[in-house]
N, C-alpha and C positions, 0 to 999 in steps of 0.2 A: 253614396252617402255624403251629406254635405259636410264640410269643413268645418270643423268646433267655432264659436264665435267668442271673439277677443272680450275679455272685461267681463263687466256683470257678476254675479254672485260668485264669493269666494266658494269652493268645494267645501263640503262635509263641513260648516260653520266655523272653515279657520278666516281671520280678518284676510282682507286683501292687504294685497302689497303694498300700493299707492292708491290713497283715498285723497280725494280733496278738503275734508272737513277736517285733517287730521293736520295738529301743527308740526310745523317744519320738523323742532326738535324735538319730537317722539315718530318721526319715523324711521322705518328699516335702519336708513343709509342714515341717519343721522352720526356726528361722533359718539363715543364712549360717554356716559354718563351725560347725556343731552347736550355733547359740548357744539353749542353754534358755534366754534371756530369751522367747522367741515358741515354748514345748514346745505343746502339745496343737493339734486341730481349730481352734479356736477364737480360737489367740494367730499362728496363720503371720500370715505377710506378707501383707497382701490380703484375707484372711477377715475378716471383719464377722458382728458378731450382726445379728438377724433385727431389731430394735428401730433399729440406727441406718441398717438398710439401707432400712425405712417412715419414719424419718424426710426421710431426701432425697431420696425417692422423693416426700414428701408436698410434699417443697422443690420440687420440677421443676413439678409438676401448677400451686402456685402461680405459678411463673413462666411459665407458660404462659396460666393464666388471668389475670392484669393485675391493675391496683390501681388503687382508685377514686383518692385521691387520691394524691402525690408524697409526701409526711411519711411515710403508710406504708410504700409503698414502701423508704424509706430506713431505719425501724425496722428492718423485718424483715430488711434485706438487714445492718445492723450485725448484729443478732443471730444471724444463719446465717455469716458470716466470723468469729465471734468462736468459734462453733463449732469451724468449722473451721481457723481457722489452730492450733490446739493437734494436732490429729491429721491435718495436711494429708500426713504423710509414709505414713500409715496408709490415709487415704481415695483415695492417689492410685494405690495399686497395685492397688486392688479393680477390676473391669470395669465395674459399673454407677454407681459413683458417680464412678467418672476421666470418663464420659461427660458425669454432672451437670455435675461440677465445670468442664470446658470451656465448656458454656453459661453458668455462674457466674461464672466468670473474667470475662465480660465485663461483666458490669456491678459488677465490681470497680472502689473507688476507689484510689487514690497509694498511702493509705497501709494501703487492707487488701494492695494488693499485695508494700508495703515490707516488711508484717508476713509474709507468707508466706514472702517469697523469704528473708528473716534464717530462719525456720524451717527451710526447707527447705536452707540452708546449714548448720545445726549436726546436721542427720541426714545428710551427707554427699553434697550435687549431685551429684555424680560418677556414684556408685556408683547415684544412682537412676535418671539418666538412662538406663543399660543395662535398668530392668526395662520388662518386656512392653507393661504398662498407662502407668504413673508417665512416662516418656517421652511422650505425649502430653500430658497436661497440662504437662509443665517446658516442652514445645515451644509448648502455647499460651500458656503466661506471656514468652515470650521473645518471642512475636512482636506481643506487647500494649505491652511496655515503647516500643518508637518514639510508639506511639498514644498516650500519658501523656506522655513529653517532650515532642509538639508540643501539650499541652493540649486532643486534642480526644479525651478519653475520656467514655464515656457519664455518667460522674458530675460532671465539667465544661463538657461541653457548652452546654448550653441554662442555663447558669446566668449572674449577675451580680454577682462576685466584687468587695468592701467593700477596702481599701487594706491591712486586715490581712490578710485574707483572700487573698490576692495574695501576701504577703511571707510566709503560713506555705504555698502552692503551691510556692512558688521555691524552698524550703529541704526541700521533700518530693521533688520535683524533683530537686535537686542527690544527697540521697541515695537515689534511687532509681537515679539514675545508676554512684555511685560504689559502691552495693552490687552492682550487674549487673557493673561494672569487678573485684572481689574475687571476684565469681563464675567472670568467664570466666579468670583469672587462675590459681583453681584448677582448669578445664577445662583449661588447656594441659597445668600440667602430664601429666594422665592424657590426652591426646590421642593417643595411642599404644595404647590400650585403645579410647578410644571409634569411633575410624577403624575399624576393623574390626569392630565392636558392630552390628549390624544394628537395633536401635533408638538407640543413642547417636549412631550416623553422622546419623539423622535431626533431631534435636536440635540439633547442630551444624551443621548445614543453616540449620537456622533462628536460629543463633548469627552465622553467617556474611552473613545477611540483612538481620540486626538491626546489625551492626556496619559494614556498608557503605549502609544506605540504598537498594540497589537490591531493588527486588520482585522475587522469584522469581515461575515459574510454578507451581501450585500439584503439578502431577505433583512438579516436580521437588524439591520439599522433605517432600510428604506421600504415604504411600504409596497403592496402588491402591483398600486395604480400606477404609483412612480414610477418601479423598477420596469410595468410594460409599457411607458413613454418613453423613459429612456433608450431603453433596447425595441422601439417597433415593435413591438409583438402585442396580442390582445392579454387585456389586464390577467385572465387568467390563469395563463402560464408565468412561470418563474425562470426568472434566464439562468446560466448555467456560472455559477460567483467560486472563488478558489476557497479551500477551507480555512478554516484561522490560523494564522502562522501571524510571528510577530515580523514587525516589517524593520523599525529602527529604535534603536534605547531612545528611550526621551531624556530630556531633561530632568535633573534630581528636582525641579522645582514644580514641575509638573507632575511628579510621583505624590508631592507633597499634596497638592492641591486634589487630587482624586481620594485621596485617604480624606480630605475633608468634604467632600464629597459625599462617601461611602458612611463619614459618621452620621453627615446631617441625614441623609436617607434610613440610615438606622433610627434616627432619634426621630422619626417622624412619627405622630399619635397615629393609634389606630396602622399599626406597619403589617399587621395580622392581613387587615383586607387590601395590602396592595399585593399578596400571593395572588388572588383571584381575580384581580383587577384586569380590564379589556387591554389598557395602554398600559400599568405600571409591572406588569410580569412579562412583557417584554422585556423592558428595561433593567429588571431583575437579572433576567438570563444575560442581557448583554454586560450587565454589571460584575456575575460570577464568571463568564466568561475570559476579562480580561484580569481582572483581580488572580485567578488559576493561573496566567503568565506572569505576573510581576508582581504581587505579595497572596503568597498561600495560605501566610497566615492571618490574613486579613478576609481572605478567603474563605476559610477555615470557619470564622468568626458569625461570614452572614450567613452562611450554613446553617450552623450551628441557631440564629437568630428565625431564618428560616423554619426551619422544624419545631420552631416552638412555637409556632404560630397555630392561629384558631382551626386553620383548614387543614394544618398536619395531626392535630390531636382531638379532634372530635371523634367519638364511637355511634356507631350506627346502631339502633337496636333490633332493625330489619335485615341486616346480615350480617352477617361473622366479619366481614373487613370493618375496618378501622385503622386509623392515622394516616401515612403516606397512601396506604392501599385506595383507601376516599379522594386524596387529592388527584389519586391517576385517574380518576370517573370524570375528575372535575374537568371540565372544557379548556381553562386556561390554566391551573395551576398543574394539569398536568405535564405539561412543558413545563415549568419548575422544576417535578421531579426529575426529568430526562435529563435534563442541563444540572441536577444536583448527583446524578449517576456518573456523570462524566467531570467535573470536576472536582470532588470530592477527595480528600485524602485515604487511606487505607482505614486508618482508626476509622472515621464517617463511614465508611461503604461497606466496612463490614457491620456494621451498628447497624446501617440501614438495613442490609440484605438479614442478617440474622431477627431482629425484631418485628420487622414490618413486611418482608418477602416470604420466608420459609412457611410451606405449610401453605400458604396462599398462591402459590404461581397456577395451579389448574385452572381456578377461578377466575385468575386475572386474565389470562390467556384468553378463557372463552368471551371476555366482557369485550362490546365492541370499542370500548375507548379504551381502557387502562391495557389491552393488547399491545399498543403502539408503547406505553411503558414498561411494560417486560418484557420487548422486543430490543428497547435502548437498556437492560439489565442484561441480557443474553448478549449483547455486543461491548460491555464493557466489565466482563465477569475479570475478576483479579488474579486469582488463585484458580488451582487445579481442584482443588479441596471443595470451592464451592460449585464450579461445573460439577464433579463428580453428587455432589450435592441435588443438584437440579435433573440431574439427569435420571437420579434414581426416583425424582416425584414425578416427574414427566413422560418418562418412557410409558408407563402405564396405559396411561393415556392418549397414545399417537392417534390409535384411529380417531378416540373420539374429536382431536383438533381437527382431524383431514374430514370429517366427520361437518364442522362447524364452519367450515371454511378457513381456514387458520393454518395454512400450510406455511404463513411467512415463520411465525413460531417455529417450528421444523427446520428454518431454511437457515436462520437465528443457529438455530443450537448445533447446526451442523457447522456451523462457521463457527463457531466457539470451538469444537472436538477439533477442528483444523489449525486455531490458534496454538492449543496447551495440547495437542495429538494425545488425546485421553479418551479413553470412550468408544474411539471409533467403532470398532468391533462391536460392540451392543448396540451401540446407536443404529448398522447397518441390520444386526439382527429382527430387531421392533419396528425397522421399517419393514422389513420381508413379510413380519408377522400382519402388520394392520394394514397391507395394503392385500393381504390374504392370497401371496403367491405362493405356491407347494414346494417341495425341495425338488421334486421332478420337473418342474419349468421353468424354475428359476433365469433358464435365457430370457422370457420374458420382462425380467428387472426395468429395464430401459425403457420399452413401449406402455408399461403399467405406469411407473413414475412421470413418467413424460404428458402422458394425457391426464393422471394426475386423475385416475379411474380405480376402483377397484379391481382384482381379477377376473372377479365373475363378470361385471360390465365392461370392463375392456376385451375378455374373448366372446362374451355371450353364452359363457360353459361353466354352471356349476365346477365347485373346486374339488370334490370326489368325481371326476369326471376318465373317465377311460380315454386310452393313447389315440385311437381314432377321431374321439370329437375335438382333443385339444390340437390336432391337425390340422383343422378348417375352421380355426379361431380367424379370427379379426387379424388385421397388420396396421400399423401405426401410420394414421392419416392426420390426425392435428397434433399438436402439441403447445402446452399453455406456458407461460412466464413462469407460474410459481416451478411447477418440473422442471425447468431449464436449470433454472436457480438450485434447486435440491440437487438434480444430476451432477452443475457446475463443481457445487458442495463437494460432494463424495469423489468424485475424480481425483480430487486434493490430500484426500487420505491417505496414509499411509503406505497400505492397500485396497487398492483401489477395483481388485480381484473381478467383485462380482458385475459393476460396472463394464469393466474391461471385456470379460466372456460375454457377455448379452451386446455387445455391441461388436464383438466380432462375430457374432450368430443371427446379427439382424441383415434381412436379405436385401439384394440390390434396392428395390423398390422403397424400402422402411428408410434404408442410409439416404437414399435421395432426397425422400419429404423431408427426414432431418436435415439435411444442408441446407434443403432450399428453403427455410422454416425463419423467421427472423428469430424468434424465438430457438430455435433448435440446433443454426447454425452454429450459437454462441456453445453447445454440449461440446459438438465434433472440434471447436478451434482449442477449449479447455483438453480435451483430450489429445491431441497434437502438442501441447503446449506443458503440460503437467509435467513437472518433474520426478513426480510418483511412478508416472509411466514409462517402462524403458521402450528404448527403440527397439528391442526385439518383440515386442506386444505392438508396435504401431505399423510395422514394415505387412505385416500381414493384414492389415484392415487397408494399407494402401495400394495394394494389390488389386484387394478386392473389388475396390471404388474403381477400376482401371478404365472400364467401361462408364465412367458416371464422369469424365473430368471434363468433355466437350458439353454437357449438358450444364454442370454446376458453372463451367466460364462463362455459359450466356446467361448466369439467372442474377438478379440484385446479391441473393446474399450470397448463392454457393459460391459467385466469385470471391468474397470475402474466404471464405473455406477455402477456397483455391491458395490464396496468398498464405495461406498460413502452413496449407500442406505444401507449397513452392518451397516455403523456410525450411523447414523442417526433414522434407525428403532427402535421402542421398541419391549420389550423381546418378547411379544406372537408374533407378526409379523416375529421376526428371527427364533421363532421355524417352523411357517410355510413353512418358507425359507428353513430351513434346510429338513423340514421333503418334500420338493417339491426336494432339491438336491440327496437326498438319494433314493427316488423313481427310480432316473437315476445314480445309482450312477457309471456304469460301464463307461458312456459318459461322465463325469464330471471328471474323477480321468485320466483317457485317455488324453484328451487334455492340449495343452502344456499350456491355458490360466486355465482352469478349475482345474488343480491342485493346483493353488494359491489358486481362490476362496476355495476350499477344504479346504486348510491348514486354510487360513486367518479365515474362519469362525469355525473351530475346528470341524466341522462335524463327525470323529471317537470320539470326546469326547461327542460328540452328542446321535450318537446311542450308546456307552456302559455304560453312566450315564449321564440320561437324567436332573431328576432333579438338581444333582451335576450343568451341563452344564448352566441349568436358573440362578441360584444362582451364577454363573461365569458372568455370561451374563449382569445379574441385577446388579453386583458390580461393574463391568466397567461402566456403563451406568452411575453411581452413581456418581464416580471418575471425570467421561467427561463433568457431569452437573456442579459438583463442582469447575472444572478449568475453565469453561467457567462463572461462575459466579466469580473466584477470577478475570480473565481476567477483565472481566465488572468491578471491581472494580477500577481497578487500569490504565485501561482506561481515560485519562484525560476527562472531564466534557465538553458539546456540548455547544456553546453559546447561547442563546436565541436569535428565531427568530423576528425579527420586525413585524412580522405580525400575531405573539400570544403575542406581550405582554399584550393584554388585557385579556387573557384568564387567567384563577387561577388554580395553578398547584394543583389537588385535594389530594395529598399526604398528606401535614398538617392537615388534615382534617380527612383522613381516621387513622392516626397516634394518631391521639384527639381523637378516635371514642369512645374507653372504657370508655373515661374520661365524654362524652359526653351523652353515657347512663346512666350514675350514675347518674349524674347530672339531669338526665329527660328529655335530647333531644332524640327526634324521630329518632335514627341511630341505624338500625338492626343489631342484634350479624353473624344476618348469612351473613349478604352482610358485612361485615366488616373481618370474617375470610375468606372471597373469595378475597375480594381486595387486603387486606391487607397483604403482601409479603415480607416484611421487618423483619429482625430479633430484631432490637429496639422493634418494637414493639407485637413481635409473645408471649410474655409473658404477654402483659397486655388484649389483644385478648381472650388467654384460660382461665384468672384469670377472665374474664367476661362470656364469655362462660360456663363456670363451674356454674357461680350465676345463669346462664338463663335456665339450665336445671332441667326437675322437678324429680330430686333425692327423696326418701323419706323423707331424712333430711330436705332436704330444705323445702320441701311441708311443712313441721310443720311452717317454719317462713316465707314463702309468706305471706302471709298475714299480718305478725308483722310489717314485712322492709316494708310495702305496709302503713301502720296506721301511723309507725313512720315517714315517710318523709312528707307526707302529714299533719299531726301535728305542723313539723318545718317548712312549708313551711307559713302555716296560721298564724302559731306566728309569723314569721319573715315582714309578710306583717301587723300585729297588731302594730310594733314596728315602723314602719316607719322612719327608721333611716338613711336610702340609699335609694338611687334615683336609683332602680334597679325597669327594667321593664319585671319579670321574663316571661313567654310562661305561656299562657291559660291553659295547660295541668295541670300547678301548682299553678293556680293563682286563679281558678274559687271555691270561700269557701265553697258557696253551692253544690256542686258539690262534693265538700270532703266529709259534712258532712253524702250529700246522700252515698258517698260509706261504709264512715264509719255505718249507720245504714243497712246497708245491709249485711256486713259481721256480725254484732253484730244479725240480723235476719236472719241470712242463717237458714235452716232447720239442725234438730240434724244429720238427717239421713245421710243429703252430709259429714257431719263433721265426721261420726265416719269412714269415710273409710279411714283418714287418722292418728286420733289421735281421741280421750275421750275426751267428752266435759270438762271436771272437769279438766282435764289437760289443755285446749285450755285457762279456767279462769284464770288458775294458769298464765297461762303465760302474759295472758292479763293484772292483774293487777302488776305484775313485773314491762311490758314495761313501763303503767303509771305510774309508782313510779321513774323507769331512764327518762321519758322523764320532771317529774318535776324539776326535777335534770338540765336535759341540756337548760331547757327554757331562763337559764339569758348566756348562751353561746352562744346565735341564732344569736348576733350581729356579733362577731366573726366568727359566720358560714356563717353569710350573706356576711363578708367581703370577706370571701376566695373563697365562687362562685361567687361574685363577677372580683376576679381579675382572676379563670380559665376564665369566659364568657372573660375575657378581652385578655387572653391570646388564647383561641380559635379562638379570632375575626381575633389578631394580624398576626394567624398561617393560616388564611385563606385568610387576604387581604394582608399583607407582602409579597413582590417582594421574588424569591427563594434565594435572598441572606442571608433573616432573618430563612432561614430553622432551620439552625443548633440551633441556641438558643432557637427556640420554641420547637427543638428536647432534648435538655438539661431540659427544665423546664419539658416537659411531662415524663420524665423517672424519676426524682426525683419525681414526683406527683405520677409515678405511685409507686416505692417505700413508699412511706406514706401508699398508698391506699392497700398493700402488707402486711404490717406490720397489718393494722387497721383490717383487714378481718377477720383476725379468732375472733374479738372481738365481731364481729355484729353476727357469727353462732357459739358459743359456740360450740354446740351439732355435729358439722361437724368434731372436733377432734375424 
């Protein structure tokens, strides 16, 4: 087929480009308004001769190839700005040198930038910000200017600036400032133009960015084509940009200047249709977005201006939605509503969600647009009150989402019940229900969600089906994204129960294709990883996998699985490991994934010193527990839920527990060093523990510490001086006295195995001689277990705000109790 031929008849009856009959100033390239100042090919807007188009073409190549030394460097670059600032108004509308000039711009100093931007003010900011090209470079000098006021631009950086040198910075500074101020000054006024501008809108993005100190994401200020020039990549993709975080306070003058900004944009006619607008809802979202960081209540405001608009209050007479529900159909205002979900204050979002949401989420769910909007309501739900809210119109409904395709809905609300840990338990119910697994298969959970199938079409077995046929069901060969995501979900919960059993019941083959799965790997790393999950639930599925670990090190992902069960395992489980890699070790050192795993796990340090390798193995392990506990610390504090405050947090309790067996409460030393996990109190735990053991020493004075307390206990209820209602255990007299004549009657023979009777005397009549002694101090004794039972009551029905002080009184008690010890066992020195 031959080659099209140049010229000749415009297509489909548009004029040609270049006609000869056509005068100068009405064509294409003419200037603005027929201006002959730019008449021929040669003088348009943009056009460049072929001389200066090799010259910055020769500029680029330079800058890409480097500079031996720094002096050069800064010649050359004075000399290429001196260039340019005389025709920056000219260079900036061309396509290949607006591209140079972006990379230029950055290693622009104060005052080449000062001299530009005065340029580029006396050819009219405004009017250039609208062209095609010239809009990218005004957008990349605007978003330079923050990186010069904080002084850390490429031309000050790495330098060490002399006392004048400083004092001529500050005053380059100050007017770089106050020329950007003259600048956006004349932007407002033509802000009315540029909103609607599909390049100028972008500009002002980046005006709005510079003037509040909050970083954009980079979608949302540069377009799709830009962002895949900048970053190489085909326009289609979007690179991967951080989320909005503010970066530095600006200036109060620049606060000032956005607030006039945000009014002229408010006071603009016709402000209804820049909701729907291609380029001004953009600029919308970029506008609520930083407004959300630095005045709420300004914020507040265009919300508020927002929702009153034509496209939030129109009624449909074709379906039940109306107001916001419409604008989520809508193509572009439905990004409005997204970005009015997440910046909105509590008053708004409950106005919004009770008004225009409730009663509507089934609907919106199934709709293929306004889904993406009550996907961004399910990810920024406030309250427990209105999850539980959603969950009770929603659940209904599961199958028919999974049903529509709509499983991200699901994946949404599961990640809500993980936020506010509400719900879970039903939520996991109504999945069991619509995805139609019986309570007799329930192991199945994992391979149903995960193909993201029904029961019947995931076994190929009716669900009234006999134990035989659901035997030669199907086993799990794919697994999609949305399952991964839903599994990842429910791992997270609470309990995580039903998850947990279906993946320790899924066999060698099933756990493989999960590992090896892109998709699947990321179930098995969440459940390694889950805090939910204790390691007595993971130790057994690591087992299992014993046999699958030289397969998953040679695969792309299961080596990622590998790394996370490497973390995660204890020492003897890693030697297994290793001693399963070395088995294979010619297949694992060979491949290009299995050489990691090799390295990562030190497998040559493995086999030439073995034990060395444990003692390595156990000290990390050590190190990783201990970061993960300062972590935990320094983690801010979770609030209490409304539906345990009646519950008594047992920590003051088990914190009392030493205090509480001295004293003759029934609290075991052994279940108190099992609870008890705290470092406050791991000293006064072993300082009891040590009394409860039958050492030899101590054997000699059971019995003594056993007569004397019981002695104080019955004088102290003789005295009747406090209104204390001590426990039966220490109350009942006859009861004492029967113990006391029982050890006084023990046989000699039980007695000499552990001491001579003649010594057992001696020591019996000592104790009597000190307990005559302590009898007029019973009151005094009385008083003080008195105010621990008081102190123990306090630490046990006090809300957890009174933790701390009952944690202060018990570690001074236990210090007294520290001291007093070796007085009661002499003989223990």
């Amino acid at each position: 087929m031959a080659p099209p031929k140049r010229g000749g008849k415009a297509p489909r009856g548009r004029s040609r480009y270049f006609d000869k009959n056509t005068p100068r100033n009405q064509k294409p390239y003419a200037g603005k308004h027929g201006d002959t100042g730019y008449e021929g090919p040669d003088r348009r807007i943009g056009r460049l001769d072929p001389e200066t188009l090799g010259y910055y073409r020769r500029v680029e190549q330079q800058l890409k190839d480097g500079f031996e030394e720094e002096e050069e460097k800064c010649l050359f670059l004075n000399n290429v700005f001196a260039q340019v600032e005389e025709e920056i108004h000219l260079l900036a509308c061309n396509q290949t040198v607006s591209r140079i000039l972006e990379t230029l711009l950055h290693q622009a100093s104060t005052s080449h930038l000062i001299n530009i931007i005065t340029h580029l003010k006396q050819n009219n900011f405004t009017s250039l910000c609208t062209d095609r090209f010239a809009g990218y470079v005004l957008q990349t000098i605007v978003c330079l200017i923050p990186t010069h006021l904080s002084g850390n631009s490429a031309s000050t950086a790495s330098k060490e600036l002399t006392t004048q040198e400083k004092a001529t910075e500050k005053e380059e500074l100050d007017s770089l400032r106050d020329l950007f101020l003259e600048v956006c000054e004349e932007m407002v006024k033509g802000v009315a133009l540029l909103v609607r501008d599909h390049y100028g809108s972008h500009v002002l993005r980046a005006v709005f960015e510079t003037l509040s100190g909050v970083k954009l994401e980079q979608k949302m200020v540069r377009s799709r084509l830009s962002l895949g020039q900048q970053n190489k990549v085909t326009p289609g993709k979007e690179s991967k940009a951080p989320s909005t975080v503010t970066v530095r306070p600006p200036p109060p003058s620049f606060l000032q200047m956005l607030q006039q900004f945000t009014k002229a944009v408010l006071d603009i006619e016709d402000f209804s249709g820049l909701v729907s607008h291609v380029a001004a809802s953009p600029l919308l979202q970029a506008l609520l977005t930083v407004l959300h960081k630095v005045d709420q209540g300004l914020c507040t405001q265009v919300c508020q201006q927002v929702m009153e608009s034509v496209v939030f209050t129109r009624t449909c007479a074709e379906s039940e939605l109306s107001g916001v529900c419409l604008a989520l159909v809508h193509q572009h205002a439905s990004y409005i509503v997204k970005t009015l979900l997440t910046v909105a204050d509590d008053t708004t979002y409950r106005d919004l969600f009770q008004r225009h949401f409730m009663w509507r989420l089934v609907p919106l769910s199934l709709h293929p647009v306004a889904t993406f909007g009550l996907q961004q309501l399910l990810a920024t739900l406030r309250t427990e009150d209105q999850l539980t809210s959603v969950l009770d119109e929603v659940m209904p409904h599961f199958e028919d989402l999974l049903a529509h395709g709509k499983a991200m809905v699901l994946i949404n609300l599961a990640d809500a019940c993980v936020r506010h840990r509400t719900g879970q338990r039903k939520f996991t119910k109504k999945l069991l229900k619509a995805f139609h697994i019986p309570k007799k298969d329930r192991l199945k959970f994992v391979q149903v969600v995960a193909s993201l199938q029904s029961y019947e079409l995931f076994t190929g077995v009716p669900e009234d089906s006999s134990e035989e046929q659901q035997k030669t069901a199907k086993v799990l060969t794919t697994v999609t994204l949305q399952g991964s995501l839903l599994l990842q979900h429910l791992l997270k919960f609470d309990d995580p129960s039903d998850v947990v059993d279906s993946l320790e019941a899924m066999s060698a083959q099933e756990l493989q294709t999960l590992a090896c799965n892109s998709f699947g790997s990321h179930v098995l790393e969440t459940f390694l990883t889950s805090p939910t999950v204790y390691e007595k639930r993971r130790k057994p599925l690591l087992q299992k996998m014993m046999d699958l670990y030289v397969g998953l090190s040679c695969d792309k992902f299961g080596s990622r699985v590998m790394d996370v069960v490497w973390k995660v395992a204890p020492v003897g489980v890693k030697a297994s490991i290793a001693e399963k890699l070395v088995e294979k070790e010619d297949r694992v050192r060979s491949d290009q994934y299995g050489r990691y795993v090799w390295q990562n796990c030190a497998i040559d340090h493995f086999t030439k010193h073995k034990e060395r390798w444990k003692d390595v193995q156990s000290a990390q392990e050590k190190k990783r527990k201990l970061f993960q506990e300062i972590l935990a610390e320094e983690s801010p504090p979770k609030k209490p839920k409304k539906e345990r405050k009646e519950t008594v947090d047992p920590k003051p309790a088990d914190q009392l527990a030493p205090e509480l067996a001295i004293l003759g409460v029934g609290v075991g030393v052994d279940q108190e060093e099992e609870e008890d996990e705290e470092s406050d109190s791991a000293d006064s735990v072993t300082c009891v523990s040590l009394c409860s053991k039958d050492t030899p020493h101590l054997q000699k004075t059971k019995n003594k510490d056993k007569l004397k307390k019981e002695v104080q206990d019955s004088d102290s209820e003789d005295d009747n001086k406090m209104d204390i209602k001590p426990k039966k255990k220490n109350v009942d007299t006859g009861r004492l006295e029967e113990d006391k004549l029982k050890i006084d009657t023990k046989p000699k023979k039980k007695r000499k195995k552990n001491i001579d009777t003649d010594r057992l005397e001696q020591d019996k009549l000592k104790i009597d001689a000190k307990l005559k002694k302590k009898r007029k101090k019973n009151i005094e004794t009385d008083r003080s277990e008195h105010n621990k039972m008081k102190n123990t009551q306090a630490a046990v029905s006090d809300p957890p705000s009174s933790e701390k002080k009952a944690k202060k009184k018990v570690k001074l008690q236990e210090k007294k109790k520290r001291k007093k010890f070796p007085k009661i066992h002499p003989k223990q020195q």
